[in-house]
N, CA, C and O of each residue as an XYZ file, in Angstrom:
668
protein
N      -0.269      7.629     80.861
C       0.952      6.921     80.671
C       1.956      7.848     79.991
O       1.576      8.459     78.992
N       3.416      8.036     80.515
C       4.173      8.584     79.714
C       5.168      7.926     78.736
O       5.648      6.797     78.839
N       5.408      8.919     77.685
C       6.430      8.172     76.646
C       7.718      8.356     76.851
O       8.344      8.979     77.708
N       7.988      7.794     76.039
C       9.640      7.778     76.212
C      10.359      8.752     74.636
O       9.670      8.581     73.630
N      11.204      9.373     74.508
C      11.083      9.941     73.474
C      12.525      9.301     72.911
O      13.369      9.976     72.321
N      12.642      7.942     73.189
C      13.844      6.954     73.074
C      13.424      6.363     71.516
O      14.262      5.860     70.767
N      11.864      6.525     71.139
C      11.679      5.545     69.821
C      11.843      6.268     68.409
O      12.109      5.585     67.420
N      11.685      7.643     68.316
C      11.624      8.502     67.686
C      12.865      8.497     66.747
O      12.710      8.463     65.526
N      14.269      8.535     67.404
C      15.364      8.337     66.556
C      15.642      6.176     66.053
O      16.529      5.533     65.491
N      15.036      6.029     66.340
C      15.030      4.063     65.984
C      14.135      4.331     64.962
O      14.447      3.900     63.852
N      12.801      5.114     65.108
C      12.245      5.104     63.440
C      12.394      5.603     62.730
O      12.036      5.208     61.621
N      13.141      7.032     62.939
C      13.845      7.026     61.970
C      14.811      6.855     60.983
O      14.765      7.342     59.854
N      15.858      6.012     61.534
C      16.915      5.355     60.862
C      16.253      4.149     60.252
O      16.697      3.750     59.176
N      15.209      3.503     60.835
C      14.211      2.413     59.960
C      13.737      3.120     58.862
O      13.651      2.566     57.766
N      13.438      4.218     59.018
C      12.953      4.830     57.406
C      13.883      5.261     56.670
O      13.581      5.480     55.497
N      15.092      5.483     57.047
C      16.144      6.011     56.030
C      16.415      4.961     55.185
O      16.458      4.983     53.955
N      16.692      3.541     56.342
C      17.322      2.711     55.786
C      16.114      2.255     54.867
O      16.350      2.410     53.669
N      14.997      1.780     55.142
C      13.746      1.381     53.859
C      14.146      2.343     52.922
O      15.045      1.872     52.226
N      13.776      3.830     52.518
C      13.946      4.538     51.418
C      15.181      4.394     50.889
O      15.288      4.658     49.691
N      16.320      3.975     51.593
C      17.686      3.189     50.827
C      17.838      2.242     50.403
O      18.772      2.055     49.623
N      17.078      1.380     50.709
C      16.602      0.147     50.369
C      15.860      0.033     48.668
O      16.256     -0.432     47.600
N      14.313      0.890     49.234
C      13.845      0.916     47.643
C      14.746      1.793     46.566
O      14.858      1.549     45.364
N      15.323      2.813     47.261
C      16.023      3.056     45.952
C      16.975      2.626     45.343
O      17.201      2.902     44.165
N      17.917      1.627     46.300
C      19.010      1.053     45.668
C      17.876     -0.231     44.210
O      17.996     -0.360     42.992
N      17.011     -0.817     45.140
C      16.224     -1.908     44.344
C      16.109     -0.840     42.765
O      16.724     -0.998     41.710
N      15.265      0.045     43.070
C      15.171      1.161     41.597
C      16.192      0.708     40.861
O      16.326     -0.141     39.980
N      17.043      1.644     41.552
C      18.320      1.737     40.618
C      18.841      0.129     39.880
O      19.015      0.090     38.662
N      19.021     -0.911     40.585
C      19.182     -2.231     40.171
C      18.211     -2.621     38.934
O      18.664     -2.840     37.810
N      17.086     -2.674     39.190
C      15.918     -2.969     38.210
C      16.421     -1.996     37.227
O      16.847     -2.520     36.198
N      16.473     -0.882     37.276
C      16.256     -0.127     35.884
C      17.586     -0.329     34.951
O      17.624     -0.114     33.739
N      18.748     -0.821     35.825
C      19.891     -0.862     34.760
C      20.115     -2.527     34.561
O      20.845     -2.921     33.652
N      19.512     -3.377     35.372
C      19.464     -4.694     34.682
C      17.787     -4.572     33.950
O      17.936     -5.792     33.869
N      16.877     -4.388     33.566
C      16.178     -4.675     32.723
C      16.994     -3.832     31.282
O      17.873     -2.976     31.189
N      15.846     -4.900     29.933
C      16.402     -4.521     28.840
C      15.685     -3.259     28.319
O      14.493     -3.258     28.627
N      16.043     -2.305     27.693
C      15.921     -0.833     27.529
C      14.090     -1.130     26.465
O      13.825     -2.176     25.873
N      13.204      0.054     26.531
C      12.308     -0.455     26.275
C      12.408      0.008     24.190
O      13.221      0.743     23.630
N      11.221     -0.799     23.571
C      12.163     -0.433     22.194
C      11.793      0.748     21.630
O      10.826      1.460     21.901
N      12.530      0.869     20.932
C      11.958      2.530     19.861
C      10.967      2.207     19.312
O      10.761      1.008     19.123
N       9.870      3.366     18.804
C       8.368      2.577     18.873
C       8.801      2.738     17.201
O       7.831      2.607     16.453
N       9.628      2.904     16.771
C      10.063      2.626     15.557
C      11.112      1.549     15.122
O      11.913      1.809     14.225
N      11.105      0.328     15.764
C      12.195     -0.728     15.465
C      11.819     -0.897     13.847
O      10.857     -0.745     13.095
N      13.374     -1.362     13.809
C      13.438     -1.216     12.007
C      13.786     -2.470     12.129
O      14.642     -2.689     12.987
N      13.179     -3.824     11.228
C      13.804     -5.228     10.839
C      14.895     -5.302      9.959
O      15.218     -4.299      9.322
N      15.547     -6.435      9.833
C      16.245     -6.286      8.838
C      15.887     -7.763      8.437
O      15.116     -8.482      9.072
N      16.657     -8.161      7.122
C      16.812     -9.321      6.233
C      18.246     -9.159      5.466
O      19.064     -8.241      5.519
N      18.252    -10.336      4.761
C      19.911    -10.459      3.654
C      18.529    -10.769      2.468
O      17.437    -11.295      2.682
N      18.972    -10.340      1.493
C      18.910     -9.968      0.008
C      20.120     -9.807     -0.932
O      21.291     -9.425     -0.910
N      19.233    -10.286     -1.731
C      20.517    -10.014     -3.183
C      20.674     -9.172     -4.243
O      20.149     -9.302     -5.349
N      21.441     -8.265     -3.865
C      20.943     -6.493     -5.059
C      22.283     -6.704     -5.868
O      23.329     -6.946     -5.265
N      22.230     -6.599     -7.353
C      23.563     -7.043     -8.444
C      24.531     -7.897     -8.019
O      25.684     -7.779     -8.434
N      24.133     -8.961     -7.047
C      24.891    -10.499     -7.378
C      25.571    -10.364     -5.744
O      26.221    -11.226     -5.151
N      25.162     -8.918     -5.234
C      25.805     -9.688     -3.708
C      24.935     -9.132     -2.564
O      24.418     -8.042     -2.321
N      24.996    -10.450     -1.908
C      24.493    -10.292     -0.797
C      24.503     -8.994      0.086
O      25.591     -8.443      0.252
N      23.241     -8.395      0.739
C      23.353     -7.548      1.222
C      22.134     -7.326      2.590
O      21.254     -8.186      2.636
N      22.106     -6.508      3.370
C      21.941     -6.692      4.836
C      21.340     -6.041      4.179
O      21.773     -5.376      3.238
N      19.872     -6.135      4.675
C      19.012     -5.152      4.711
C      18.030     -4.041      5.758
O      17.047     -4.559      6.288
N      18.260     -2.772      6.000
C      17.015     -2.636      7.366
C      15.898     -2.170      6.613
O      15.971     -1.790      5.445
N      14.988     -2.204      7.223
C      14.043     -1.654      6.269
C      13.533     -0.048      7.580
O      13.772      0.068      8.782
N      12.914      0.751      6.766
C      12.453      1.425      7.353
C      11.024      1.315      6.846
O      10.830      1.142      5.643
N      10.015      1.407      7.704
C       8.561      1.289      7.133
C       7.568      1.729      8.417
O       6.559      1.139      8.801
N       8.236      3.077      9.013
C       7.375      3.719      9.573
C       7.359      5.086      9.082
O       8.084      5.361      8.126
N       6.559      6.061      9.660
C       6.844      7.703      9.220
C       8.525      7.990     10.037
O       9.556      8.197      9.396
N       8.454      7.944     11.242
C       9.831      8.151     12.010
C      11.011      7.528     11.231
O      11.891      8.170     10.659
N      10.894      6.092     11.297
C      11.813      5.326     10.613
C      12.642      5.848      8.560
O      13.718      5.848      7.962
N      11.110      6.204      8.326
C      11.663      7.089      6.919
C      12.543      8.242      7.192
O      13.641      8.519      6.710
N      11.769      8.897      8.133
C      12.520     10.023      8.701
C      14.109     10.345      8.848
O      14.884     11.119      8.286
N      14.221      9.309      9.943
C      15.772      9.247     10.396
C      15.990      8.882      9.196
O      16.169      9.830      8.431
N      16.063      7.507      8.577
C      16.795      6.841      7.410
C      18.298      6.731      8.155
O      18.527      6.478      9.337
N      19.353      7.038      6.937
C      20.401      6.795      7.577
C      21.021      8.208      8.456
O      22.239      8.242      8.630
N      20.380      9.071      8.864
C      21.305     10.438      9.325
C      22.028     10.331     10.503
O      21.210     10.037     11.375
N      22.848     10.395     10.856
C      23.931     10.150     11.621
C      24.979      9.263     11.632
O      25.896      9.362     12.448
N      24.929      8.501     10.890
C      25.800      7.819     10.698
C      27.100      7.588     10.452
O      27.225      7.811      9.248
N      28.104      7.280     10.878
C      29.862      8.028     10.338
C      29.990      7.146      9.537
O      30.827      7.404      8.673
N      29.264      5.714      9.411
C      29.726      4.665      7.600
C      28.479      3.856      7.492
O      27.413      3.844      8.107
N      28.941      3.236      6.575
C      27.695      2.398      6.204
C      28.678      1.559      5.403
O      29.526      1.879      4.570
N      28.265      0.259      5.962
C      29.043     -1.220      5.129
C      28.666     -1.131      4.051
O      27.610     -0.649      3.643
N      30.191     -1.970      3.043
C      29.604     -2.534      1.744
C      28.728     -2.978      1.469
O      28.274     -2.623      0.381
N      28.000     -3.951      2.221
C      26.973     -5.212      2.247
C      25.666     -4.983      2.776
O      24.777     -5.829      2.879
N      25.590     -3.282      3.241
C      24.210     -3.033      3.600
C      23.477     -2.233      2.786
O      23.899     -1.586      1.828
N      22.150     -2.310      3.277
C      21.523     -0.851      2.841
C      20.217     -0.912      3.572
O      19.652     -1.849      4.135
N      19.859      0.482      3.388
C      18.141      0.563      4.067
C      16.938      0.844      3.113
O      16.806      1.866      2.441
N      16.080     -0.219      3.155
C      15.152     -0.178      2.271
C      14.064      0.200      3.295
O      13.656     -0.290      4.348
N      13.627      1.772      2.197
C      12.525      2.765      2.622
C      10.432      2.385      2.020
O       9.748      2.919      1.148
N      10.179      1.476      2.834
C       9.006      0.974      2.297
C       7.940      2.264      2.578
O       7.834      2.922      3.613
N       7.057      2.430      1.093
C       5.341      3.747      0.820
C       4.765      3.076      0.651
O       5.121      2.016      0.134
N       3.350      3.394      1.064
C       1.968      2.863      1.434
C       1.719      2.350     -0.194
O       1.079      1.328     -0.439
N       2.394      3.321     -1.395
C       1.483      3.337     -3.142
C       2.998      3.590     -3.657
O       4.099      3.583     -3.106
N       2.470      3.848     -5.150
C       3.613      4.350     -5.728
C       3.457      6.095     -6.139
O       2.380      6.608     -6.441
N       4.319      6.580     -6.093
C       4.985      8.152     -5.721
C       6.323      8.199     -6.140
O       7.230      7.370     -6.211
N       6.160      9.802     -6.486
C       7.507     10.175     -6.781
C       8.297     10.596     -5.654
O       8.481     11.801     -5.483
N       8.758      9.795     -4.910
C       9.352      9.837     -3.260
C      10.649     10.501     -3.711
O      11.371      9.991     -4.568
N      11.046     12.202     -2.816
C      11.846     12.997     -2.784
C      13.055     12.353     -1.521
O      12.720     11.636     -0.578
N      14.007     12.665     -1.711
C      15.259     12.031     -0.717
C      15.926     13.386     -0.771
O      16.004     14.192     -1.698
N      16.422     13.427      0.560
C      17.453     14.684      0.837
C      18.595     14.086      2.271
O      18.296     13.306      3.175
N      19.607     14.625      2.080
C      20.824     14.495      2.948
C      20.657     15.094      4.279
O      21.595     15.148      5.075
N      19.361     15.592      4.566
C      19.682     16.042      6.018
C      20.278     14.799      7.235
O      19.979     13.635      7.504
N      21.250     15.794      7.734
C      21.741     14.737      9.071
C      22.707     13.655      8.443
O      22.935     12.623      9.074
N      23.280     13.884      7.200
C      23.590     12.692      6.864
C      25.031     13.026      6.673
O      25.351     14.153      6.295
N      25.864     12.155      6.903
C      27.401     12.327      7.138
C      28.576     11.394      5.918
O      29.786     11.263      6.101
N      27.852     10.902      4.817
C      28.137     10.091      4.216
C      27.820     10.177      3.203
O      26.907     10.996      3.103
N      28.194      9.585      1.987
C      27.496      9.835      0.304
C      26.901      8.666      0.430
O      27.258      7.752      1.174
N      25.877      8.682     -0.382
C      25.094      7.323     -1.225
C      25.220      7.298     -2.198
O      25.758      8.054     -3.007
N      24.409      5.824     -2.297
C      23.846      6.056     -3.803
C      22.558      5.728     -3.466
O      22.506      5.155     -2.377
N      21.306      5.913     -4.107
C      20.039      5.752     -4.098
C      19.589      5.190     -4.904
O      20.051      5.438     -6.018
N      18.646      4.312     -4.832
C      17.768      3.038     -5.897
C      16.285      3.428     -5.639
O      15.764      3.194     -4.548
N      15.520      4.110     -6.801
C      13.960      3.768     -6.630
C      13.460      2.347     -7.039
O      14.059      1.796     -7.963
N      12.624      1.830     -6.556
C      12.225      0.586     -6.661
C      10.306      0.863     -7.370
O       9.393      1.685     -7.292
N      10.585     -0.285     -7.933
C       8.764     -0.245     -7.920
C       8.421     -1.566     -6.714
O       9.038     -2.278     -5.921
N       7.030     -1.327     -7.190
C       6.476     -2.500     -6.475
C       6.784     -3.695     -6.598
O       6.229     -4.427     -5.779
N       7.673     -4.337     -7.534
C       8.657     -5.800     -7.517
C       9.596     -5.846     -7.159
O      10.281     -6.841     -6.922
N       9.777     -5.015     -7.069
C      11.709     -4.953     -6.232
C      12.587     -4.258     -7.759
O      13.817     -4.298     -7.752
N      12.072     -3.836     -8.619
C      12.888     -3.779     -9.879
C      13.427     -2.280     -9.602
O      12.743     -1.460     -8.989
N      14.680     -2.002    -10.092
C      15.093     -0.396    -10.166
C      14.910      0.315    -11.297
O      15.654      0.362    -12.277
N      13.938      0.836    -11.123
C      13.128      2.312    -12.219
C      14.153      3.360    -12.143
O      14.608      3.618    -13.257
N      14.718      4.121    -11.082
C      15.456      5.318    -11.425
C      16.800      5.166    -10.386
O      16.433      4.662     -9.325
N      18.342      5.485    -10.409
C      18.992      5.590     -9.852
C      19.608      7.275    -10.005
O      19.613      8.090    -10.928
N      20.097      7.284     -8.596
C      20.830      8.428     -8.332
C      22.213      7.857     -7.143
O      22.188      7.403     -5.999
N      23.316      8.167     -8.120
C      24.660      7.684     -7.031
C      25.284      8.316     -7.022
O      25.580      8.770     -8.128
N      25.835      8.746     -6.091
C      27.805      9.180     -5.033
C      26.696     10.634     -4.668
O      26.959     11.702     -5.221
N      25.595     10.541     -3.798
C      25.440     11.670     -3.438
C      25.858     12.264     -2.422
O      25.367     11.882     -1.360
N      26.486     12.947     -2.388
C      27.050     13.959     -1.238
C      26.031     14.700     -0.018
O      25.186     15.530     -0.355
N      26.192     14.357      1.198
C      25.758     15.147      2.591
C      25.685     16.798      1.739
O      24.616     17.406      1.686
N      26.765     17.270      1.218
C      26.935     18.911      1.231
C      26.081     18.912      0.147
O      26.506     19.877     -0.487
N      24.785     18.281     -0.732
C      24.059     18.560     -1.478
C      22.796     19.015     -0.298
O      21.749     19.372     -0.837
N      22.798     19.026      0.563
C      21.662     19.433      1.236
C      21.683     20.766      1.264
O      22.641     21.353      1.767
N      20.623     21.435      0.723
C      18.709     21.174      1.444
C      18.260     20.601      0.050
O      17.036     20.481      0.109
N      18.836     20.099     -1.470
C      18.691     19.687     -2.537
C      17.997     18.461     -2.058
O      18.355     17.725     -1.138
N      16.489     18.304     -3.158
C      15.845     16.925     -3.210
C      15.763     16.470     -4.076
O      15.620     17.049     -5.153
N      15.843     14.932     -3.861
C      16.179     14.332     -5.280
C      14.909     13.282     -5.700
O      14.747     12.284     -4.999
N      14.133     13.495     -6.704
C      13.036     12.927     -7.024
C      13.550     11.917     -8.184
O      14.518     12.168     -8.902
N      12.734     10.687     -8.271
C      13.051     10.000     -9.409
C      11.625     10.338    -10.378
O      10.488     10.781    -10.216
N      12.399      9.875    -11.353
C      11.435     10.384    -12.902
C      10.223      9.202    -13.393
O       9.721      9.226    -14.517
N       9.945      8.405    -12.568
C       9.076      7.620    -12.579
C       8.712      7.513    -11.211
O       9.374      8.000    -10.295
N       7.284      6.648    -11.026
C       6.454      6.165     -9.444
C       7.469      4.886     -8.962
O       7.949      3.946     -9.597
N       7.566      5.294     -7.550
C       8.195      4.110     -7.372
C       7.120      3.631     -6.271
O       5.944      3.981     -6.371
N       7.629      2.722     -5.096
C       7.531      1.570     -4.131
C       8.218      1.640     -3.151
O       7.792      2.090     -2.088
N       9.247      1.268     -3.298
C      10.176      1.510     -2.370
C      11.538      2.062     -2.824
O      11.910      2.126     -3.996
N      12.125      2.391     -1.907
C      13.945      3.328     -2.279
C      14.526      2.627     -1.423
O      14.014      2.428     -0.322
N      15.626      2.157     -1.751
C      16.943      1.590     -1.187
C      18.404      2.390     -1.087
O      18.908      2.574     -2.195
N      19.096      2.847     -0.072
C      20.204      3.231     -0.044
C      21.202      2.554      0.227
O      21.184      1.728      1.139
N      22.233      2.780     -0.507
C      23.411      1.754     -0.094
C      24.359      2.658      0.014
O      23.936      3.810     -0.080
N      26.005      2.496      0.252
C      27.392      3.288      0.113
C      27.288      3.731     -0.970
O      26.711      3.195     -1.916
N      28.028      5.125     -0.951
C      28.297      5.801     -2.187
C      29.303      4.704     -3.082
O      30.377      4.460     -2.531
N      29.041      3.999     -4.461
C      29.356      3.629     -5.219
C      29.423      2.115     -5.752
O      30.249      1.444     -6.371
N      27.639      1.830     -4.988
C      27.753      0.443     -4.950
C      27.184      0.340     -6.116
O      27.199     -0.824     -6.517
N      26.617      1.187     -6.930
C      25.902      1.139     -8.298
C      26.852      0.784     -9.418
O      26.856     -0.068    -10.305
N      27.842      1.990     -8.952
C      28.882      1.647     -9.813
C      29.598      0.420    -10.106
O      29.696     -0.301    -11.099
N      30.202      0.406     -8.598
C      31.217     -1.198     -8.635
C      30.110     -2.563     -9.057
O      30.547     -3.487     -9.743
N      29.024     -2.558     -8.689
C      27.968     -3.986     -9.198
C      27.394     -3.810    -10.294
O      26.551     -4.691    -10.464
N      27.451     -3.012    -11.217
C      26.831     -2.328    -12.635
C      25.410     -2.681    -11.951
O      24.902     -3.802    -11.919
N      24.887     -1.517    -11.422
C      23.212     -1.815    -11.072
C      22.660     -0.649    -12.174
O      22.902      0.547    -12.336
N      21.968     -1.436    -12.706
C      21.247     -0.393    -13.749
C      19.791     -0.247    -13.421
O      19.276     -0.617    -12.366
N      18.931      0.560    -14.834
C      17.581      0.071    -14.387
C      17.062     -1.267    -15.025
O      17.402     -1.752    -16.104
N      16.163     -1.751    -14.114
C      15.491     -3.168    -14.125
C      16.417     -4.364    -12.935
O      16.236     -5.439    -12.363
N      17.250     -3.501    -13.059
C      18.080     -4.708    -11.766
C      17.160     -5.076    -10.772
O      16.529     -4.125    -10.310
N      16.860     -6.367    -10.234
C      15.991     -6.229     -8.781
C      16.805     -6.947     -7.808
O      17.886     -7.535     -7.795
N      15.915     -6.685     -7.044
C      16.514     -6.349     -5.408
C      15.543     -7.723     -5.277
O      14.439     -7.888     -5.795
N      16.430     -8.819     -4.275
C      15.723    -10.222     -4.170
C      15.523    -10.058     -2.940
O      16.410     -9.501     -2.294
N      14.299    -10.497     -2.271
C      14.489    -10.376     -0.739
C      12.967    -11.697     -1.164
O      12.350    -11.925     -2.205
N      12.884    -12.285      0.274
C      12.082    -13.499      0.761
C      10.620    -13.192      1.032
O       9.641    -13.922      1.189
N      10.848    -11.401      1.038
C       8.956    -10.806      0.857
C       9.473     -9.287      1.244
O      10.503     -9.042      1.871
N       8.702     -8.497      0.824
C       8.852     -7.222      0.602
C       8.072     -6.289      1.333
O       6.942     -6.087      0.888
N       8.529     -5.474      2.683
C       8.283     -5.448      3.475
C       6.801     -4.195      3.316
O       6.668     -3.493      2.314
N       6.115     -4.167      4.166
C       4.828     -2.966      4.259
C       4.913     -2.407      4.893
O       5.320     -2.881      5.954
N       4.553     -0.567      4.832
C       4.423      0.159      5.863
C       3.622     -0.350      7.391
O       2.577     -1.000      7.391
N       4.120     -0.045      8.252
C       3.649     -0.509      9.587
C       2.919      0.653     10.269
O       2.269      0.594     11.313
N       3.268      2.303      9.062
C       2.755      2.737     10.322
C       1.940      3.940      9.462
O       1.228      4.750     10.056
């Protein structure tokens, strides 16, 4: 029996058009699904640090300590990132990546502030800044929220439970 060599160009425009097909579908799926998460999602909460309310993220992975705030071009009045350790330690803080001043709060294990350090400057880097007692956790807020709320030591930081390393 002979062929016809009439089918050859019909299957192939059937296969162009299928492989145009699945890839348009690709492309659809991947920009309507939701992005998958950073295996470091940081929670947050509202707390009350010297009488005002304040947003909290926490960081409480190794990555999540890591970044902290570096990149950032501001940081609200009303926030800060609380850096949750496995124990208590004299936990070192440094400005890498960081575009903004703080101020810094060591915490113990109640939420109370043992040592402060405020208006620190990005251009203090590669400088680390240790507090003079063990803390728990460290909280950063805007450069001069210590000041304007008189946060001293023993001030605590109110939150609804106090978060644990995750990782």
């Amino acid at each position: 029996m002979e062929r016809s060599g009439r089918g050859s160009p019909r299957i192939a425009v059937i296969g162009i058009v299928c492989v145009m097909a699945v890839g348009t579908a690709a492309i659809f799926i991947s920009r309507t699904s939701p992005p998958l998460a950073e295996p470091a999602v940081q929670q947050e909460q509202t707390g009350e640090f010297g009488g005002v309310s304040l947003r909290i993220e926490y960081a409480t992975t190794t990555e999540a300590r890591e970044r902290g705030l570096g990149g950032r071009t501001e940081i609200p009045e009303n926030y800060g990132m609380l850096f949750a350790f496995p124990q208590d330690d004299y936990y070192g803080f440094w400005m890498e990546d960081m575009l903004v001043p703080v101020d810094i709060f060591w915490l113990d294990a109640q939420g109370q502030v043992v040592f402060i350090m405020a208006d620190i400057d990005p251009s203090s880097y590669p400088d680390v800044f240790y507090p003079l007692v063990l803390a728990r956790y460290v909280l950063e807020t805007a450069a001069g929220f210590a000041r304007s709320h008189h946060i001293e030591i023993g001030a605590p930081l109110v939150l609804k439970s106090f978060p644990s390393v995750t990782e």
